[in-house]
C-alpha positions as CSV (number, residue, x, y, z in Angstrom):
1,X,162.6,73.3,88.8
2,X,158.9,74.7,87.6
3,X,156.0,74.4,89.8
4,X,153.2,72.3,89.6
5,X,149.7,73.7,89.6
6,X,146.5,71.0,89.9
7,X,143.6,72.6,88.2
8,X,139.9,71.1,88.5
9,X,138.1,71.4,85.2
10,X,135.0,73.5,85.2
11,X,132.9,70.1,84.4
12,X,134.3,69.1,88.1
13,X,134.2,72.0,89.9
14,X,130.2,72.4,89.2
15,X,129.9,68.1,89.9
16,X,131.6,69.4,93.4
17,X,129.4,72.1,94.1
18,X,126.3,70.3,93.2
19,X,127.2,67.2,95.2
20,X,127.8,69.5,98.1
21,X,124.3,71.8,98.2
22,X,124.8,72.9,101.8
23,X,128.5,74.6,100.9
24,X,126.3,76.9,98.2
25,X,122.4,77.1,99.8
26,X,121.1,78.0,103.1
27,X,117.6,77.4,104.2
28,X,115.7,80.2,106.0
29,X,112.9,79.1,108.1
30,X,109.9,81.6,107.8
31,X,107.6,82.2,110.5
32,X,103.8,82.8,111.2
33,X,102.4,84.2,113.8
34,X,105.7,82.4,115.7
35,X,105.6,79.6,114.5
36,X,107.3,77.7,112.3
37,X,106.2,77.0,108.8
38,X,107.2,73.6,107.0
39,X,106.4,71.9,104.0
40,X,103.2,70.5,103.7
41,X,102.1,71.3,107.3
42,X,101.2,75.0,107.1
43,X,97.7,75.7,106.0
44,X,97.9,78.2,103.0
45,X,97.2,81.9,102.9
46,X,94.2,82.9,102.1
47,X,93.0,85.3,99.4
48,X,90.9,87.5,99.3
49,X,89.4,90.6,96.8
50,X,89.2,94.3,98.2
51,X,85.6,93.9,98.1
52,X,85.7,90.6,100.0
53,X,87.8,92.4,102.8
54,X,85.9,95.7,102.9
55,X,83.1,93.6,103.3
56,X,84.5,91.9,105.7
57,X,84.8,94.8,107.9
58,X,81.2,96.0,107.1
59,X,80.1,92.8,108.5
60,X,81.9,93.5,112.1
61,X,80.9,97.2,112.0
62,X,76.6,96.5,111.5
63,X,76.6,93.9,113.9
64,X,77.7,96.5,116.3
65,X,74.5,99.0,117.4
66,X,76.1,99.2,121.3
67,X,78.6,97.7,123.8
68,X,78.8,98.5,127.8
69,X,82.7,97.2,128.3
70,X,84.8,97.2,131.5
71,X,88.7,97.2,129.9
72,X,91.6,97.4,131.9
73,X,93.4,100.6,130.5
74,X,97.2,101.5,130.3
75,X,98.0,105.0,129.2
76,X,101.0,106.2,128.1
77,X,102.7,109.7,126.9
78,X,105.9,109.5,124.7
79,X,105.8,107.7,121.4
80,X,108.1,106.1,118.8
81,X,109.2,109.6,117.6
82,X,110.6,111.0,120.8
83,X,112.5,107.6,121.9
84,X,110.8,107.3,125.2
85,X,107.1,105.9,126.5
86,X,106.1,106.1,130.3
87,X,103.4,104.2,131.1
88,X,100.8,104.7,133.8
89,X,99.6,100.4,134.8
90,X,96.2,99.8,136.3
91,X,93.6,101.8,135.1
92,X,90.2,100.3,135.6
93,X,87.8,102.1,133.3
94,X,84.2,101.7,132.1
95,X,83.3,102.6,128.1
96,X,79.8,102.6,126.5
97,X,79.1,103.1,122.8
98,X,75.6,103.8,121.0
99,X,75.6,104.0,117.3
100,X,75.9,106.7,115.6
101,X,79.2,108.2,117.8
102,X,77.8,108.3,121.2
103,X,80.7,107.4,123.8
104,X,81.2,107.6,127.6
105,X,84.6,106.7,129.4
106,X,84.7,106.7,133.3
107,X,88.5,106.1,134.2
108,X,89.5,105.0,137.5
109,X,92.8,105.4,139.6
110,X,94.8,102.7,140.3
111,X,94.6,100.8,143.6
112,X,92.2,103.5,145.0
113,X,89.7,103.5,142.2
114,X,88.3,106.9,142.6
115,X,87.4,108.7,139.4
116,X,90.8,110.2,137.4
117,X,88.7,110.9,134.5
118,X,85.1,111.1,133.1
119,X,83.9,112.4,129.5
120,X,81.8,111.9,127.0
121,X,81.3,112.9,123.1
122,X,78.1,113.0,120.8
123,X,80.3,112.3,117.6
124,X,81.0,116.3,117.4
125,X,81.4,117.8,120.5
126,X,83.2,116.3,123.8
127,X,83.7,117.1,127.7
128,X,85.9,116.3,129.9
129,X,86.2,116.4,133.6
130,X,89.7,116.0,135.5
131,X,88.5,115.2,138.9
132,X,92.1,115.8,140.0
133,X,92.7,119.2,138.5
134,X,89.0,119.4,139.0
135,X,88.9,121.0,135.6
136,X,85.7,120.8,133.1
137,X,86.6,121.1,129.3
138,X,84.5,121.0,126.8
139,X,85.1,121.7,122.9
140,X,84.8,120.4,119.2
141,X,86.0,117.0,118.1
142,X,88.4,118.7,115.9
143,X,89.7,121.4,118.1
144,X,93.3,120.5,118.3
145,X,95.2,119.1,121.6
146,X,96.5,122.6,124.0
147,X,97.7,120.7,127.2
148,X,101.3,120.1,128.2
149,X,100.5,117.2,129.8
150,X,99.6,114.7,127.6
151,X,97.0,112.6,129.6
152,X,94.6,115.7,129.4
153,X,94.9,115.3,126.2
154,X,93.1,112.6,126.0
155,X,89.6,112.7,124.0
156,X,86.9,110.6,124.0
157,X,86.4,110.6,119.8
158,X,89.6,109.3,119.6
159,X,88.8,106.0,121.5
160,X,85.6,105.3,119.1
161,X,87.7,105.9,115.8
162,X,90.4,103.7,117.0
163,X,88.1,100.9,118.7
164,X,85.6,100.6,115.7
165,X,86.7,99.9,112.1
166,X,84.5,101.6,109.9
167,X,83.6,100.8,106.3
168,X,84.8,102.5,102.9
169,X,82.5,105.6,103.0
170,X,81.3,107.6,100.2
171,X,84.3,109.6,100.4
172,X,86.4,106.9,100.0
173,X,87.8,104.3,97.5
174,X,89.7,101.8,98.7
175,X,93.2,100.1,97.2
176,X,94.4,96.6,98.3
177,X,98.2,95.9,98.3
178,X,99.4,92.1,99.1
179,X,102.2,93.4,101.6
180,X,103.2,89.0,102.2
181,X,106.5,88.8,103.1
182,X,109.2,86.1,104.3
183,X,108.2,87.5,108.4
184,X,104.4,88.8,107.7
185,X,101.7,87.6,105.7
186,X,99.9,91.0,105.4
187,X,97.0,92.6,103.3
188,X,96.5,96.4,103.7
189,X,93.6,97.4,102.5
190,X,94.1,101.6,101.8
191,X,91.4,104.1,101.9
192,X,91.9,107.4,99.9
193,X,90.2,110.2,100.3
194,X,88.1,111.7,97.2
195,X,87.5,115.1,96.5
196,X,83.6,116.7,95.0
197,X,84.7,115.7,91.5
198,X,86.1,111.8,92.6
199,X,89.5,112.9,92.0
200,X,92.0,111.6,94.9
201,X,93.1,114.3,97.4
202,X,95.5,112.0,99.5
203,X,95.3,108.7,102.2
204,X,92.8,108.8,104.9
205,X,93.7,105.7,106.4
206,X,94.5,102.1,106.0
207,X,93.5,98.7,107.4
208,X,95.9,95.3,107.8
209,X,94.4,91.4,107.5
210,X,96.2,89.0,108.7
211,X,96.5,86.5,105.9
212,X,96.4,83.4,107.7
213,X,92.7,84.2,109.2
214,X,91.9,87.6,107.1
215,X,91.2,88.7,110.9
216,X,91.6,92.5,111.2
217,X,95.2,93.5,113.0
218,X,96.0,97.0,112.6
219,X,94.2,100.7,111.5
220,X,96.5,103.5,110.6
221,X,94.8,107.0,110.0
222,X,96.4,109.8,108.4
223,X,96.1,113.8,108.6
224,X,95.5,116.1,105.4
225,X,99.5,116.2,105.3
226,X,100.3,113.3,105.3
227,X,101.5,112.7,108.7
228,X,100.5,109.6,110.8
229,X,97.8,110.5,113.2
230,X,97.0,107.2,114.7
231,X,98.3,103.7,114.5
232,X,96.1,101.1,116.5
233,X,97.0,97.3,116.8
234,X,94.3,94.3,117.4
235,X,94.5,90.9,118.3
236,X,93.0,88.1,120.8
237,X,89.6,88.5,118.7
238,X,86.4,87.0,120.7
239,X,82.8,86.9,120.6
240,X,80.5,88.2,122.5
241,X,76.5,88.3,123.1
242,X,74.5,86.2,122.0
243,X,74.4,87.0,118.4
244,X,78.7,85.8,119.2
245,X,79.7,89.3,117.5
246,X,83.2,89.6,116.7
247,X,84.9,92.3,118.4
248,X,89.0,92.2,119.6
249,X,89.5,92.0,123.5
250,X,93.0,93.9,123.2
251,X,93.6,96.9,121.6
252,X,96.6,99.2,121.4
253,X,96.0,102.9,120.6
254,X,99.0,105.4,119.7
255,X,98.5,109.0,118.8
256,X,101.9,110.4,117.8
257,X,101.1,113.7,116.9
258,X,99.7,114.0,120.7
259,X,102.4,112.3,121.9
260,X,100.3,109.9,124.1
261,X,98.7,105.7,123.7
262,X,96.2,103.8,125.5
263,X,96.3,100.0,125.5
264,X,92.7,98.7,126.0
265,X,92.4,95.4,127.4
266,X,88.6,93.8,127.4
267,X,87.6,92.7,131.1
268,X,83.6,92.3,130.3
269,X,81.7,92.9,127.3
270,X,78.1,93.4,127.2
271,X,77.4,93.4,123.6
272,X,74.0,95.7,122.1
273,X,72.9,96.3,125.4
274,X,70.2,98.7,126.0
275,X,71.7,102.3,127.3
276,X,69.5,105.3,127.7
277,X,70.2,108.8,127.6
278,X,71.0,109.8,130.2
279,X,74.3,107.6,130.4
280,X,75.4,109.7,128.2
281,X,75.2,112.7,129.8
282,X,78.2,114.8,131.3
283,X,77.6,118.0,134.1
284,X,79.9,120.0,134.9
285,X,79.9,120.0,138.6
286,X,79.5,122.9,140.8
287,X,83.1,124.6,141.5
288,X,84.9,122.9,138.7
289,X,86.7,125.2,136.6
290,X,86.2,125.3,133.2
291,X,88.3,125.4,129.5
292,X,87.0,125.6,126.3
293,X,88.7,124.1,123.2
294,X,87.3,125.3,120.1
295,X,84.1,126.3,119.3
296,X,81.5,123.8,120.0
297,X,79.2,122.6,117.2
């Protein structure tokens, strides 16, 4: 005796599916900063021109002439690349910045809070003392990293590049990409470098806005070759002085090439305070022994 078969007619098998939207669509809930984002509840993202945003972090970088800051500090050695990062909690250290590139860090040891580390930089040149090791160095900005241990790695110019955002320069022309996504909502804002004749000679470095305040979130900076030479994160933006200047209160500072980070966490901020020469001024005490790195300029 034959078998039966019940077929649906294609007219019913799409009424079916229609009437039924859960059997063929999912909903994804996207997310901002979080937080959930629902219909007609979530402000929208804002827009912005590459102008606009460089602008943007013009404004931030002139208000700036000096700061006098007291940060809680957590350095690190490993990175991303090697699959490990140790960290070293409860450094107490003291940072002040004079325009053009004058910077001076005192670090502090944990509990104790005798000196670990004290050095300076005038934008070319840096030095270093290890109180420790009580080892002076001194060298070139650009003189590259020679210490196994990481830590003494450390160098002064590399906490002003990564702690202020600087404009597009002269040898630079920036590119905006809209990089908004179902998890981030993300301009970057890319800087390439020009050669004599304008024509591009690779990335220098690039900066990310968070679309839903066009606040400034992340700097990366790149090497001739290409290779990533610093990747800093900012957030918990504040104001200080009395001019309210923008500036982040936590910063987190990786160096993979040197194999070592530094989060920066803001305790007190004196904003365009008045700082005379002499703090930033670094002897090299009697005894110490001393390194050079590179030829100084």
């Amino acid at each position: 005796m034959p078998k039966h078969h019940r077929h649906l007619s294609v007219a019913m098998a799409l009424f079916l599916g229609l009437s039924c939207t859960s059997c063929l669509y999912t909903k994804r809930v996207i997310l901002r900063r979080g937080q959930k984002v629902t219909a007609g509840k979530a402000a929208p993202l804002l827009t912005a021109t590459k102008e606009e945003l460089n602008a943007r972090i013009e404004t931030i970088y002139k208000a700036i002439n000096s700061f006098q800051a007291t940060v809680d500090m957590t350095p690190s050695i490993g990175s991303v690349y090697t699959g490990s990062i140790t960290e070293v909690k409860d450094v107490r250290a003291y940072v002040l910045f004079r325009k053009p590139a004058e910077i001076h860090i005192i670090g502090l040891y944990p509990v104790v809070r005798t000196t670990a580390f004290d050095m300076v930089s005038n934008g070319m040149d840096f030095k270093v003392f290890l109180k420790a090791k009580n080892l002076f160095i001194e060298g070139s900005n650009s003189a590259p990293a020679t210490s196994k241990n990481k830590l003494e790695n450390l160098r002064p110019d590399a906490f002003l590049s990564s702690m202020l955002i600087r404009p597009a320069e002269n040898t630079e022309t920036p590119a905006l990409v809209d990089a908004t996504d179902e998890d981030n909502a993300l301009y970057i804002l890319y800087f390439a470098r020009l050669g004599p004749n304008r024509e591009f000679e690779g990335l220098d470095r690039a900066v990310w806005f968070d679309r839903t305040d066009l606040s400034l979130v992340r700097q990366t900076v790149y090497n001739d070759s290409g290779s990533l030479v610093s990747d800093t994160r900012y957030s918990k933006w504040m104001k200080y002085g009395t001019s309210n200047i923008d500036f982040p209160s936590h910063i987190d500072i990786n160096r993979p090439l040197d194999g070592y980070g530094v989060v920066l966490s803001v305790v007190d901020m004196k904003m365009n305070a008045e700082l005379a020469n002499t703090q930033f001024v670094l002897d090299r005490p009697e005894g110490s022994q001393l390194q050079l790195i590179g030829e100084k300029r």
